[in-house]
Every structure is written in structure tokens, then in C-alpha cells.
C-alpha positions in Angstrom: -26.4 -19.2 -108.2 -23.1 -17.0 -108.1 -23.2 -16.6 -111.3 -26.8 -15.3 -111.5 -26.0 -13.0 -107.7 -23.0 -11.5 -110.2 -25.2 -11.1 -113.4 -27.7 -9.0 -111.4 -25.3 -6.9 -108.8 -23.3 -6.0 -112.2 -27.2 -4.3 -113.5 -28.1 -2.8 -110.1 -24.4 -1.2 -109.7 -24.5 0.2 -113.6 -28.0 1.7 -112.5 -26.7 3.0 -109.2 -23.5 4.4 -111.4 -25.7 6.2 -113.6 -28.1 7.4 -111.0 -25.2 9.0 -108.7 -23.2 10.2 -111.7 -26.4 12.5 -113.0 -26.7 13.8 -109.7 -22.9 14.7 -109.2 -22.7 16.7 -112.2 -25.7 18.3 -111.7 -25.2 19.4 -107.8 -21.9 20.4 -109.2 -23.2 22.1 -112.4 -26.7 23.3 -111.4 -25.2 26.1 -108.5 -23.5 27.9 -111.0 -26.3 29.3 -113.0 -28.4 32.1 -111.8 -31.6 30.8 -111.1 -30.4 27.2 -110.0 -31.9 25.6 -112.9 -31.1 24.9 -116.5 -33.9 24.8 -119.1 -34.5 22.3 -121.5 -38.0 23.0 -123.0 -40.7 25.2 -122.7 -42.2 22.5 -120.4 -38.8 20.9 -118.9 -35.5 21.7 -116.9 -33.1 20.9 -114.5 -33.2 22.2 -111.1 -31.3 21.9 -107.7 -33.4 20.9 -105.1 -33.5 18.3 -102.1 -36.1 16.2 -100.7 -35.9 15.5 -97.3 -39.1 13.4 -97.0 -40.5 10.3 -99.2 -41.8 10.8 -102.6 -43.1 14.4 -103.3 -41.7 15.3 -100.4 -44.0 13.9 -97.6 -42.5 13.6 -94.2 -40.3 16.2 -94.4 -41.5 18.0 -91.7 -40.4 15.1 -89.6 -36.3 15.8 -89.9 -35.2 15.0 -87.1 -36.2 11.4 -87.0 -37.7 10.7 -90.6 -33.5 10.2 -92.1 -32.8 7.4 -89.4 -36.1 5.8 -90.2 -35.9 6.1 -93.8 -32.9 4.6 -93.8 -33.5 1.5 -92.1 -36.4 1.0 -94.0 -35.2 1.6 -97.1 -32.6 -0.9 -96.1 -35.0 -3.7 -95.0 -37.2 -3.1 -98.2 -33.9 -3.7 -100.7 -33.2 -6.8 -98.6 -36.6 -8.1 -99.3 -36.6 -7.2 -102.7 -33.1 -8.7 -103.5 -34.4 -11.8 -102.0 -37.4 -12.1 -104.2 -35.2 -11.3 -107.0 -32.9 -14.0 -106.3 -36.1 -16.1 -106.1 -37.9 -15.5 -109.5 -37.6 -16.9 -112.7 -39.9 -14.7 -114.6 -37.8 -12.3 -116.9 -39.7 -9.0 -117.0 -40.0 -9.3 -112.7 -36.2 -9.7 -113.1 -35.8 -6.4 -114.8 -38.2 -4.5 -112.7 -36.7 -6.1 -109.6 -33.5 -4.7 -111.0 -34.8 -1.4 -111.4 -36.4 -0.7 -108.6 -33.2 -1.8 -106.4 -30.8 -0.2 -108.6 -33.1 2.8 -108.0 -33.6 2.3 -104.1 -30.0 2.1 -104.0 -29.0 5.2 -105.7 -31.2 7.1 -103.6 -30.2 5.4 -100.9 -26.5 6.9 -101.2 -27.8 9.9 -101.7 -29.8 9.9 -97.7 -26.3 8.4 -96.4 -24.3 10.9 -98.3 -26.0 13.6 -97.7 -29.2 13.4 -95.1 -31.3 14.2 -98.0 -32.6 12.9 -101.8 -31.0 15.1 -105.0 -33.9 15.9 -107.2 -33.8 17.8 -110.5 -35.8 16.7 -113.6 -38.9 19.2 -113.1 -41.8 18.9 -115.7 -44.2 21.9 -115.9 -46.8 22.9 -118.4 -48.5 26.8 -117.4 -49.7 26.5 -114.1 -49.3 22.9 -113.4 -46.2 21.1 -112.4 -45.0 17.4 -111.2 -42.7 17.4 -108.2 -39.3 17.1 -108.9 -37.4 13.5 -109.3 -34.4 12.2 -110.8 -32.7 9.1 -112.3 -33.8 6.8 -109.6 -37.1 8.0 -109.2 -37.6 6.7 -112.5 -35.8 3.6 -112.5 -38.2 2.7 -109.7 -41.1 3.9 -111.4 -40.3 1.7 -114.9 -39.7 -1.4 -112.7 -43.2 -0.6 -110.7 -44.9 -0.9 -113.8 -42.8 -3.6 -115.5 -43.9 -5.7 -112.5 -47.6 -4.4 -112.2 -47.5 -5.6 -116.3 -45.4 -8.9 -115.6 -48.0 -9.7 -112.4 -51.4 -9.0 -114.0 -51.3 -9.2 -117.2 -48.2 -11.7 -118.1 -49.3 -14.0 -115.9 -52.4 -14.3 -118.0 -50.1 -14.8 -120.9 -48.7 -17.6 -119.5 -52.1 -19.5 -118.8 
């Protein structure tokens, strides 16, 4: 069991490393250029923002108290996940559980650190646009579906 606990902290801190190392550079690059962004394509850049709320930003309006609450749920959910995680035996939930706590994590620090989310990979095509995310966003996205794959349709696999 200790060595599976090490095995799995070891992904989730790499992930949280990577997460938080993006982010640094970029709040530390991204202010220097004039228009706070740095364009990649036609359809992609990098841009300095912070979320305040949930995903796309929902809840901000509720500053005062969403941080505190956010926080402690974020923390009970990454609890509960890490438990699971230590509970499964299924490979593919193993890496999504990774992912998505590696991701939770990292944007975690980020609300402790600094009472607010960095975002900055911003897709656009014309008029339309996605909200803005970043590293963890994404991590936690891949490990949503990785599950959503490994729950409904692996298990069929297995049968």
C-alpha cells in the first residue's frame, strides 16, 4: 500500500509541477507584452487572465464568500477522490483519478496562492470563442473522460 500511496503522489505532484510551472512563467511573461497576450495561431494564444468563480467563470460575482467555499470544497472533493483512487484496481480510472487530482490540486494552489484561478490557453475561431483554461483545466478534463470511457464502456469490455 506505501508503495502504491508513493507511486501515485509521485504522478499527481509531477502534474501539479507542470500545472504551476506554466502558470509562473506565464504570469511572469504574459504582463510584459502589450496586449497581455501572446499569439500562437490564427485561432489560439496565451492570455493573462483570472477566474475568480468555477469553470467559465460562474460564481464570481460571489467574491466575498465563493474563495472560502471553494476552497473547502475543493478540499473535501480531492479527499474523496484520493480515497477512491487508493481503492481501485482498474488502470484507466487510475490515470484519470490521477489526473483529475493532479489537476484539482494545481488549481487549488493557485485559489490559496492567490484568491483566484490563472487561466490563459484561449481558443477562438471569428466570432466564437471558449473561455479561457489552463494546464489543469485540462488535466481534469482528460481524466473526466478517461473515466466516463473506463466506466461505460470498459466495463463492458470486461464482461
Amino acid at each position: 500500500m506505501k508503495k502504491k500511496i508513493l507511486l501515485y503522489l509521485s504522478y499527481i505532484i509531477i502534474l501539479i509541477f507542470l500545472d504551476q510551472l506554466t502558470k509562473n512563467w506565464l504570469i511572469l511573461y504574459l504582463p510584459k507584452q502589450p496586449d497581455n497576450s501572446i499569439v500562437i495561431t490564427s485561432f489560439f494564444k496565451f492570455i493573462y487572465t483570472w477566474n475568480y468563480g468555477i469553470s467559465f467563470g460562474m460564481f464570481s460575482q460571489y467574491l466575498e464568500y465563493s474563495n472560502y467555499i471553494l476552497l473547502v470544497l475543493n478540499s473535501l472533493i480531492i479527499m474523496y477522490l484520493m480515497y477512491i483512487l487508493l481503492n481501485t484496481s482498474r488502470p484507466l480510472s487510475i490515470i484519470s483519478f490521477n489526473l483529475i487530482i493532479g489537476g484539482a490540486i494545481g488549481n487549488l494552489v493557485d485559489r490559496v496562492l492567490h484568491g483566484a484561478v490563472f487561466d490563459f490557453i484561449y481558443f477562438h475561431y471569428q466570432n466564437y470563442s471558449f473561455p479561457a483554461f489552463n494546464l489543469a483545466d485540462s488535466f481534469i478534463t482528460i481524466g473526466a473522460i478517461l473515466f466516463c470511457y473506463d466506466y461505460f464502456i470498459g466495463t463492458r469490455t470486461l464482461r
